[in-house]
Backbone as numpy.savetxt, mean C-alpha at the origin, in Angstrom:
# Nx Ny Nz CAx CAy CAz Cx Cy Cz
-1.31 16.19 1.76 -1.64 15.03 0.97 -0.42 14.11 0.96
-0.65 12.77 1.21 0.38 11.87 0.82 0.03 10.59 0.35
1.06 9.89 -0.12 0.94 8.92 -0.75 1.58 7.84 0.16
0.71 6.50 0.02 0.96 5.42 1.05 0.78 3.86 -0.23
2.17 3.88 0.16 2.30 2.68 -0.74 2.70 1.17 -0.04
2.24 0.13 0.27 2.37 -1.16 0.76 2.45 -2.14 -0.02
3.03 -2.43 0.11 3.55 -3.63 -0.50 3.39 -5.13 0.45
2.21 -5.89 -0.03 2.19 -7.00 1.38 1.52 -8.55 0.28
1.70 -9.38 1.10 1.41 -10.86 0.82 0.10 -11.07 -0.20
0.57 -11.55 -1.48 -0.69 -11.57 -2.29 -2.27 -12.20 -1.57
-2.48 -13.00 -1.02 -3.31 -13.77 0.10 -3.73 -12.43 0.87
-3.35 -11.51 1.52 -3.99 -10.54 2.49 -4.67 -9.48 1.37
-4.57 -9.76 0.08 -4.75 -8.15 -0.17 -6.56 -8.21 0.09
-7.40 -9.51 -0.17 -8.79 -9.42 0.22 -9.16 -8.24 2.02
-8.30 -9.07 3.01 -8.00 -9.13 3.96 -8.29 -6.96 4.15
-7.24 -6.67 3.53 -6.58 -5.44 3.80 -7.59 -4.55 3.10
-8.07 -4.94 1.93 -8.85 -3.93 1.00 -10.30 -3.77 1.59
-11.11 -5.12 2.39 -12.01 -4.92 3.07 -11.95 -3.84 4.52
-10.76 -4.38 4.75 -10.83 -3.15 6.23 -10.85 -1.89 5.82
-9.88 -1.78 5.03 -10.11 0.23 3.92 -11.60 0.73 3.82
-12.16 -0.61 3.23 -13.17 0.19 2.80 -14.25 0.25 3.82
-13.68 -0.32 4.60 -14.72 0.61 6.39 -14.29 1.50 7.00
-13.11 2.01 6.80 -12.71 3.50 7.48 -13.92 4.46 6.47
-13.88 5.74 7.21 -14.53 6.36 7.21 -14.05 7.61 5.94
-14.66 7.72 4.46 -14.05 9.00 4.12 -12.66 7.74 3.31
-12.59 6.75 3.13 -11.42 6.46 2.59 -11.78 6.71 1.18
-10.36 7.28 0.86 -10.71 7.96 -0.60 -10.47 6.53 -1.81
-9.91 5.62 -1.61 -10.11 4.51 -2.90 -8.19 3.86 -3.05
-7.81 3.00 -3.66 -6.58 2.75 -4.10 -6.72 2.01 -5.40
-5.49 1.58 -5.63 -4.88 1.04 -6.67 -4.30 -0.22 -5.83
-4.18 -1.41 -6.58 -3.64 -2.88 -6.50 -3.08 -3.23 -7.67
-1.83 -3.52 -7.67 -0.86 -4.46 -8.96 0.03 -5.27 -8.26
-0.04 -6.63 -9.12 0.96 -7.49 -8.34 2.35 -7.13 -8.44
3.03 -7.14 -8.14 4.72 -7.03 -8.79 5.35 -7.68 -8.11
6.78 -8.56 -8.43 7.66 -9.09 -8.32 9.47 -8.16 -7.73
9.53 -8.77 -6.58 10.56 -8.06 -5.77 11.68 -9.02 -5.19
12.62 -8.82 -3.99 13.48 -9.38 -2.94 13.50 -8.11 -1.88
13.48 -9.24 -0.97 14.59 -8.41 0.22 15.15 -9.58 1.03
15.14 -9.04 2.23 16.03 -9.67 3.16 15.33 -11.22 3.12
14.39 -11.52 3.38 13.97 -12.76 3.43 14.56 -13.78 2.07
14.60 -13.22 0.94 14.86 -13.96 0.05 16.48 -13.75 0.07
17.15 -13.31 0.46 19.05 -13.70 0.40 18.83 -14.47 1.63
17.91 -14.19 2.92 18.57 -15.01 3.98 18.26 -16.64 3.57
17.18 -16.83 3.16 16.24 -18.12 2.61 16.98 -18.94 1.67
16.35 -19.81 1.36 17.22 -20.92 0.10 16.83 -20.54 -1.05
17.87 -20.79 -1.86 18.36 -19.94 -2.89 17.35 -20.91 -4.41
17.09 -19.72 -4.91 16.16 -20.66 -5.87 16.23 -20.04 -7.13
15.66 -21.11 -8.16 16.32 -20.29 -9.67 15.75 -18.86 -9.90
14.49 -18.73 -9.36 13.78 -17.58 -9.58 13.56 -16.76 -8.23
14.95 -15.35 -8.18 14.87 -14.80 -6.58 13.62 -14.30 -6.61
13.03 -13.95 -7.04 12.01 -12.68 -7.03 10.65 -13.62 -6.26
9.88 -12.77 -5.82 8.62 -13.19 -4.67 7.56 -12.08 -5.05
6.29 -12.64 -5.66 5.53 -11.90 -5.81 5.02 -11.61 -4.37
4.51 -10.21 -4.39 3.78 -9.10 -3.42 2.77 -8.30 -4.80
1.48 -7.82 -3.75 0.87 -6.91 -3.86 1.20 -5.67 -3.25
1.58 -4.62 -4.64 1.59 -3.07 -4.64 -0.13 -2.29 -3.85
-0.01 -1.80 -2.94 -1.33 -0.72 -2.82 -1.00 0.80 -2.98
-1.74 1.41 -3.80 -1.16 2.85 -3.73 -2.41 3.38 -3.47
-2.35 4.15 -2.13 -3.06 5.32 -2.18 -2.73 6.70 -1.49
-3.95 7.43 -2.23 -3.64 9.18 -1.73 -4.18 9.55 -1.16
-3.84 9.88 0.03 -5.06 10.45 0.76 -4.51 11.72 1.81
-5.53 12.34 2.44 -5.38 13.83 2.81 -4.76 13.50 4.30
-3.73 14.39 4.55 -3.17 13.98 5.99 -3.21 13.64 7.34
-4.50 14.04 7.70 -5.38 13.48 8.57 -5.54 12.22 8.33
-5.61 11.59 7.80 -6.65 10.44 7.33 -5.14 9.09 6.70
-3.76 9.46 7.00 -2.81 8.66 6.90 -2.18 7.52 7.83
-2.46 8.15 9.09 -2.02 7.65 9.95 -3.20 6.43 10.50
-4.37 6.28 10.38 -5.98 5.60 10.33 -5.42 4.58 9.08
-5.00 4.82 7.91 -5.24 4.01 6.73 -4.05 3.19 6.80
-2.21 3.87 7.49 -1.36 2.71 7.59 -1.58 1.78 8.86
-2.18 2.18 10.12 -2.54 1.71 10.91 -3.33 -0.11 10.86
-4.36 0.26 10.01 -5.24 -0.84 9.18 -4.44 -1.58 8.28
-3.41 -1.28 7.70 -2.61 -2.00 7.04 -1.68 -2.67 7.40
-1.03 -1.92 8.34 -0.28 -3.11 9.40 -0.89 -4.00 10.02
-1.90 -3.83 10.40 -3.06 -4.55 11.10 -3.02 -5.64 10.91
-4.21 -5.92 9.36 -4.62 -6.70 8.74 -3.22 -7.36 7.98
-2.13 -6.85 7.75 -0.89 -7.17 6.60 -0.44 -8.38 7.67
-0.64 -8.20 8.90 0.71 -8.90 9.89 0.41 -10.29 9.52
1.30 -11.14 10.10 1.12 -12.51 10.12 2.64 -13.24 11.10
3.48 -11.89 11.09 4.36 -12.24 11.88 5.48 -13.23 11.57
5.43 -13.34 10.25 6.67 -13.97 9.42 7.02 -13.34 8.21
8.63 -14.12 8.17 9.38 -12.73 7.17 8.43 -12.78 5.79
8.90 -11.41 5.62 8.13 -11.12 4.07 6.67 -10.80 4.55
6.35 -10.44 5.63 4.98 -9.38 5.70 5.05 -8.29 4.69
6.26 -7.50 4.60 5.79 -6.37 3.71 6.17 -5.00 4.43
5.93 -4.08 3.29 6.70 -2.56 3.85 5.62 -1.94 3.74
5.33 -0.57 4.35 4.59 0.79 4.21 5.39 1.87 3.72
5.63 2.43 2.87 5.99 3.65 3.01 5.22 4.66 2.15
5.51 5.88 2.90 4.19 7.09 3.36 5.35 8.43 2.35
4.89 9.08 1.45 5.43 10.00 0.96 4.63 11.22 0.37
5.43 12.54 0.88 4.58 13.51 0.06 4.30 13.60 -1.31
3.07 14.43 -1.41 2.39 14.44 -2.42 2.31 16.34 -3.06
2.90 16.43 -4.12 3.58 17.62 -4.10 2.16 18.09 -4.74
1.70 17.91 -5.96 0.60 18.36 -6.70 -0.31 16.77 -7.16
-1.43 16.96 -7.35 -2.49 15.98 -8.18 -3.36 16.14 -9.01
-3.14 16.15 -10.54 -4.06 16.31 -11.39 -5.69 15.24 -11.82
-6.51 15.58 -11.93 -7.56 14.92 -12.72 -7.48 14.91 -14.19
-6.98 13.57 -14.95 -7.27 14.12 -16.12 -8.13 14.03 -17.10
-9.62 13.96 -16.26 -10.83 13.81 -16.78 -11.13 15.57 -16.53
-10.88 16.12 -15.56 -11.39 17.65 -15.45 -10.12 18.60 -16.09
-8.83 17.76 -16.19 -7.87 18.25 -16.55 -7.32 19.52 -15.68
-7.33 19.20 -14.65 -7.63 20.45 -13.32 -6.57 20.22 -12.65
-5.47 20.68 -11.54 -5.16 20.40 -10.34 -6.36 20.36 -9.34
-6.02 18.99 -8.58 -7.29 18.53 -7.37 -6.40 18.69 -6.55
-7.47 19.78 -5.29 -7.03 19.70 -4.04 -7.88 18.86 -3.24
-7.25 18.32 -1.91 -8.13 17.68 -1.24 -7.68 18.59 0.26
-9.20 18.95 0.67 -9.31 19.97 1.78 -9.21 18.63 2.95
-8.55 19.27 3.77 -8.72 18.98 5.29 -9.35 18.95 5.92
């Protein structure tokens, strides 16, 4: 199980969330806007307010099925100018429900 978090251009998230939800078996995400920098904003002109909103995506999904879901996200995210946005992919140690109040596994 891992967790795949992107961070990309408020404008794509329509873009990106439609292609998800045509893979096959995609288990669902989360979207919040949040406010960041990186390289684009020190190299760029300097403005009273550094920060650049992006859309957060978080999702979990079973390991098979990671490499299909960042694939689609680079995809659809590109545009080929700075400030497209990051992927990063991290394990997922345990996951509770806390409607069943259970540890959830997700089979392979």
């Amino acid at each position: 199980m891992q967790e795949i978090r992107a961070y990309i251009k408020p404008f794509m998230l329509e873009r990106v969330a439609l292609r998800l939800m045509e893979l096959p078996d995609f288990p669902g995400m989360s979207a919040m806007t949040v406010k960041g920098f990186g390289k684009e904003r020190i190299m760029g002109a300097q403005e009273y307010d550094p920060f650049i909103e992006k859309v957060r995506l978080e999702i979990i999904a079973p390991d098979d099925q990671v490499d299909m879901i960042v694939q689609a996200i680079l995809k659809e995210a590109h545009s080929g100018r700075p400030g497209d946005g990051k992927v990063v992919v991290s394990p997922v140690g345990r996951l509770f429900s806390i409607r069943d109040q259970q540890e959830v596994f997700i089979a392979l």
